[in-house]
Every structure is written in structure tokens, then in C-alpha cells.
C-alpha positions as CSV (number, residue, x, y, z in Angstrom):
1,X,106.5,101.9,93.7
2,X,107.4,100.4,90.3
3,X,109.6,103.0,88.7
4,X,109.1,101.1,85.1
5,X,105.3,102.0,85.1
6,X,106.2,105.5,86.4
7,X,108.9,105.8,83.5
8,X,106.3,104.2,80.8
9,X,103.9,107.0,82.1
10,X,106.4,110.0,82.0
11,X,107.6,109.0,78.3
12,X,103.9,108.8,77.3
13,X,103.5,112.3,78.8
14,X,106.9,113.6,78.1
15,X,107.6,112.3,75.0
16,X,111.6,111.2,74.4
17,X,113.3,113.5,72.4
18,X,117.2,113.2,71.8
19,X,117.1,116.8,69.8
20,X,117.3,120.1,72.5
21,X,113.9,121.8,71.6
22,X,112.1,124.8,73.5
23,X,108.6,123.1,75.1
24,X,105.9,125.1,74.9
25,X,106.4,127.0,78.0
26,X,109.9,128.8,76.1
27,X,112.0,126.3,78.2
28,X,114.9,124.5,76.6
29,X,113.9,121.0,77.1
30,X,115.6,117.7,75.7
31,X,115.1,113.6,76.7
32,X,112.1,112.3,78.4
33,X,110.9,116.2,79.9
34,X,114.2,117.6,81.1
35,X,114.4,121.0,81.6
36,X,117.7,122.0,79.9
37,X,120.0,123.9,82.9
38,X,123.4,125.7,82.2
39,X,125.1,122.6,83.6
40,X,123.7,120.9,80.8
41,X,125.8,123.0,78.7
42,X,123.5,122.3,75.7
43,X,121.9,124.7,72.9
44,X,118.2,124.4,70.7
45,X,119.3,121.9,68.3
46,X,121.6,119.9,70.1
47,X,121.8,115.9,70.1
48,X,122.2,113.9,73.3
49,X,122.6,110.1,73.3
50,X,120.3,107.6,74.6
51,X,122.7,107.3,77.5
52,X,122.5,111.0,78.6
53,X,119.1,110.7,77.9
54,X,119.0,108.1,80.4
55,X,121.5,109.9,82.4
56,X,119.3,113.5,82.7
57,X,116.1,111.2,83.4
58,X,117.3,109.5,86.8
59,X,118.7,112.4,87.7
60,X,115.6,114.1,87.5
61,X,113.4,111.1,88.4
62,X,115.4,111.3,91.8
63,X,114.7,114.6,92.3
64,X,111.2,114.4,92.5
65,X,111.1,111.0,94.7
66,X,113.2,112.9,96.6
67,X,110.9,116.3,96.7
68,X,108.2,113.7,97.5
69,X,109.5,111.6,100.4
70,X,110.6,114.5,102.3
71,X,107.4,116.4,101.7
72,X,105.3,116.4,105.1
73,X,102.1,117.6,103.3
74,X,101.7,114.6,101.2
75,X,102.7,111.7,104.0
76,X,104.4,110.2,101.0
77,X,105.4,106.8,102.4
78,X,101.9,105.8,104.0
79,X,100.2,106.5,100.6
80,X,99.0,103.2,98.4
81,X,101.6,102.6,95.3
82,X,99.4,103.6,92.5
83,X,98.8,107.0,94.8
84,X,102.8,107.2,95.1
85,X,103.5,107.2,91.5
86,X,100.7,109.9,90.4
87,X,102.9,111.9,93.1
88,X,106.1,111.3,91.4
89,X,104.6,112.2,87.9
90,X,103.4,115.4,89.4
91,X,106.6,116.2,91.1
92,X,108.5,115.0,88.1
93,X,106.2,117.5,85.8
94,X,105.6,120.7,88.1
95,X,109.0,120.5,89.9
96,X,108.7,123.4,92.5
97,X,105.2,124.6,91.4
98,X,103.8,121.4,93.1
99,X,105.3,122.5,96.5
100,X,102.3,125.2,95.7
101,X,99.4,122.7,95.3
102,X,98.3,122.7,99.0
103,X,94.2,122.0,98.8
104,X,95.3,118.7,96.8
105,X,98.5,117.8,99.2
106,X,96.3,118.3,102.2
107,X,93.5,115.8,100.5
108,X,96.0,113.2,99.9
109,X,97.6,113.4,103.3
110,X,94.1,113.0,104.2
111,X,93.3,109.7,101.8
112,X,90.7,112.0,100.3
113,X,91.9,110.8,96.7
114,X,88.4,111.8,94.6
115,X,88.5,114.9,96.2
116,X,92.2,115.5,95.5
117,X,91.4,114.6,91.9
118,X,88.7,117.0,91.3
119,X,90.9,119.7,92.9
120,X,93.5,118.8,90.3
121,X,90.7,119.9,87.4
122,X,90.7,123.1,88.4
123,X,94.5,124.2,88.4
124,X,96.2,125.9,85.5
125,X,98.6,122.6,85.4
126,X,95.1,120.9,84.2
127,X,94.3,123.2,81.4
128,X,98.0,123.1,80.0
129,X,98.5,119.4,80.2
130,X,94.5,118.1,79.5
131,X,95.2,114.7,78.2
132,X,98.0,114.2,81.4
133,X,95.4,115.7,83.9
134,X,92.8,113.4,82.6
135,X,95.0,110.3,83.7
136,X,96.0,111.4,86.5
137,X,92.6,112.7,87.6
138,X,91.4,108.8,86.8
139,X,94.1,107.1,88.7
140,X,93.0,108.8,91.6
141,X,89.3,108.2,91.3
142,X,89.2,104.4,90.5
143,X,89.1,103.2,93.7
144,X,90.3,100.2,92.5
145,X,93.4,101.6,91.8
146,X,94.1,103.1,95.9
């Protein structure tokens, strides 16, 4: 799995913002997507460095490798690279509310990848995130790619 292309991805998605802002959802968010916690101990308006930025990403980044890798559903290991890093972006994005996805786990588990795109099309993750849906909808389809 080549973590650069899945970092390249998330910052096209994400954007990289060093200013805490609240996303569109009312969450504090700040760096390349991070969902601003207490621990953060940061405020709308805040700076963080590039560092921290960094710092909050791999932290979060690890997270959801880690959410994937110990997720039975998705048979994370055994899955192509490209299919692997679509994962992580999902994880990465949804956090938790991907543990919830089950029709499109199942279809991966299963190597069903077209399938497991089109069931992404019809989720309320694809109507909030079109243009990120789109991509990853793609990725999965091109067989190429799997």
C-alpha cells in the first residue's frame, strides 16, 4: 500500500488547512480532515503548524489502517493495493460510520469490486462527498486498477 498516493488523495479530498474551521457537517476540523477532539485543545480560528499538521494526520492515518486491518468484514490484507487504499480513504473519511457499510464490506470481502462500487452510489456518504465518491467509485470499477 503506498501511503504517499493515499496521502496525495486524502489532501485532494480533504483539503490542508492550518486554520481550525467548522466543516460542513458543524465539526471543528483543522489539517488534512482532522476532526478537532478536546485533546486537541484547539478553538475555530486557531493556527497549527505544518508539523502538528503532520502530527494529527498520522495519527489519524493510523487509525484507520488500523480500523481496517483488524476489520474481518473487509479481509483487508488479501485485497489488491489499489483496493487497500480506497479502504483506507473510506476509513480515514467516515471513521466509525464505515464500520456501518456492510452490503459494500461484504462485496469487497467477496472481490465483488463493481458491485461494491455501485453500492457506494447509493449511500448518504455519496451524496455529501459527490466529487470523492466519484473517484472512489472509479478506482473500484477499472479493473485495471484491482
Amino acid at each position: 500500500m503506498d501511503l504517499n498516493k493515499i496521502k496525495a488523495r486524502l489532501i485532494l479530498d480533504e483539503g490542508c488547512k492550518l486554520t481550525v474551521y467548522m466543516d460542513t457537517e458543524g465539526n471543528l476540523t483543522c489539517g488534512i480532515g482532522h476532526e478537532v477532539v478536546p485533546a486537541d485543545n484547539l478553538k475555530e480560528g486557531d493556527m497549527i503548524t505544518q508539523a502538528r499538521c503532520d502530527q494529527l494526520f498520522a495519527a489519524d492515518l493510523a487509525t484507520a489502517i488500523k480500523f481496517c486491518t483488524d476489520s474481518p468484514a473487509i479481509s483487508f490484507l488479501g485485497q489488491p493495493e489499489l483496493v487497500q487504499e480506497v479502504l483506507v480513504d473510506l476509513a480515514f473519511n467516515m471513521g466509525p460510520v464505515f464500520a456501518t457499510f456492510k452490503t459494500f464490506q461484504g462485496l469487497i470481502r467477496a472481490r465483488e469490486y463493481s458491485q461494491a462500487a455501485d453500492d457506494l452510489k447509493g449511500t448518504l456518504w455519496a451524496l455529501q462527498v459527490p466529487n470523492r465518491a466519484i473517484r472512489m467509485e472509479q478506482l473500484l470499477k477499472d479493473p485495471s486498477n484491482v
